[in-house]
C-alpha positions as CSV (number, residue, x, y, z in Angstrom):
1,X,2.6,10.4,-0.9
2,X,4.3,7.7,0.1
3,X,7.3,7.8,-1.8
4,X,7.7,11.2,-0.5
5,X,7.0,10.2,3.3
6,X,10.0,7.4,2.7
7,X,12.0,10.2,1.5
8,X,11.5,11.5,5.2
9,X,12.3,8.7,6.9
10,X,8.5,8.2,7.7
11,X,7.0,4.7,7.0
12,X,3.7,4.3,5.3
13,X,0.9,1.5,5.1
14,X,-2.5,1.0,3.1
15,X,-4.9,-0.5,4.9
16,X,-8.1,-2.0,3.5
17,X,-10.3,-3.5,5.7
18,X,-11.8,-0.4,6.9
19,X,-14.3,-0.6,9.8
20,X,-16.8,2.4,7.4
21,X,-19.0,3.5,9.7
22,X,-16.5,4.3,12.5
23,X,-14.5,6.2,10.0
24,X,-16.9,8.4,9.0
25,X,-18.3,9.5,12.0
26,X,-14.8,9.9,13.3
27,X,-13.8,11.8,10.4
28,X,-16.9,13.7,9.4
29,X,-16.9,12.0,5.4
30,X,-20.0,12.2,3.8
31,X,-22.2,9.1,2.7
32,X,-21.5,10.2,-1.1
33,X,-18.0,9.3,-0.9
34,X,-16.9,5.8,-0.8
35,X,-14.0,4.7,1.4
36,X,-12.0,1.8,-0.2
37,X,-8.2,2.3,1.3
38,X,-6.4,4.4,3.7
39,X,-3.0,5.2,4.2
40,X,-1.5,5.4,7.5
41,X,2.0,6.9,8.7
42,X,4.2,7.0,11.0
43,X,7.9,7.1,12.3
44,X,9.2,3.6,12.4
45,X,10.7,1.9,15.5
46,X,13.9,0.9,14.1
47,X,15.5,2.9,11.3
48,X,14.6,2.6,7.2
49,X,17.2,1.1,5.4
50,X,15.6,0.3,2.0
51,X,17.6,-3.4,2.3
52,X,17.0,-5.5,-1.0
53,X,14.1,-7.9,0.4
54,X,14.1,-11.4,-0.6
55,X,11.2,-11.5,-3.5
56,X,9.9,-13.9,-6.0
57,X,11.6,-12.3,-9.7
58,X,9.1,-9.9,-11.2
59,X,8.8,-12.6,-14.5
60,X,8.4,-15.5,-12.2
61,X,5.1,-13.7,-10.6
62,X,3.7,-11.8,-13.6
63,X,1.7,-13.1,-16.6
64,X,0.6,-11.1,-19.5
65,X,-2.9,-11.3,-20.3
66,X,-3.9,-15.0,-19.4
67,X,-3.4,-16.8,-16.3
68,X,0.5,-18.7,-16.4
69,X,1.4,-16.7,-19.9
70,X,4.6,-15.7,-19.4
71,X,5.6,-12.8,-21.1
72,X,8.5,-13.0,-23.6
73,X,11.3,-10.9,-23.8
């Protein structure tokens, strides 16, 4: 969903900390569901560029199957 809403120029979020009990009697959900995430979207102030952001390399943040294991090539 929100690859598609980028697609559209509409900007997406997952938020986590989730006051429960507001949501559900906002929303009507049942108590047999849980509620762990929800996505939000909207249109953006400024315009979506998809700009290269300035990250940590993927192989200096991931380890494979033990804590600082780096994974070989």
């Amino acid at each position: 969903m929100q690859l598609a809403a980028w697609n559209y120029e509409v900007g997406s979020g997952i938020i986590t900390e989730i006051k429960e009990d507001k949501l559900r009697k906002d929303f009507g959900i049942p108590q047999e569901l849980s509620v762990t995430a929800v996505i939000g979207f909207g249109y953006p102030q400024r315009r979506l560029t998809g700009n290269r952001k300035n990250r940590i390399p993927l192989h200096e943040l991931v380890y494979n199957e033990k804590f600082r294991t780096r994974k070989r090539s």
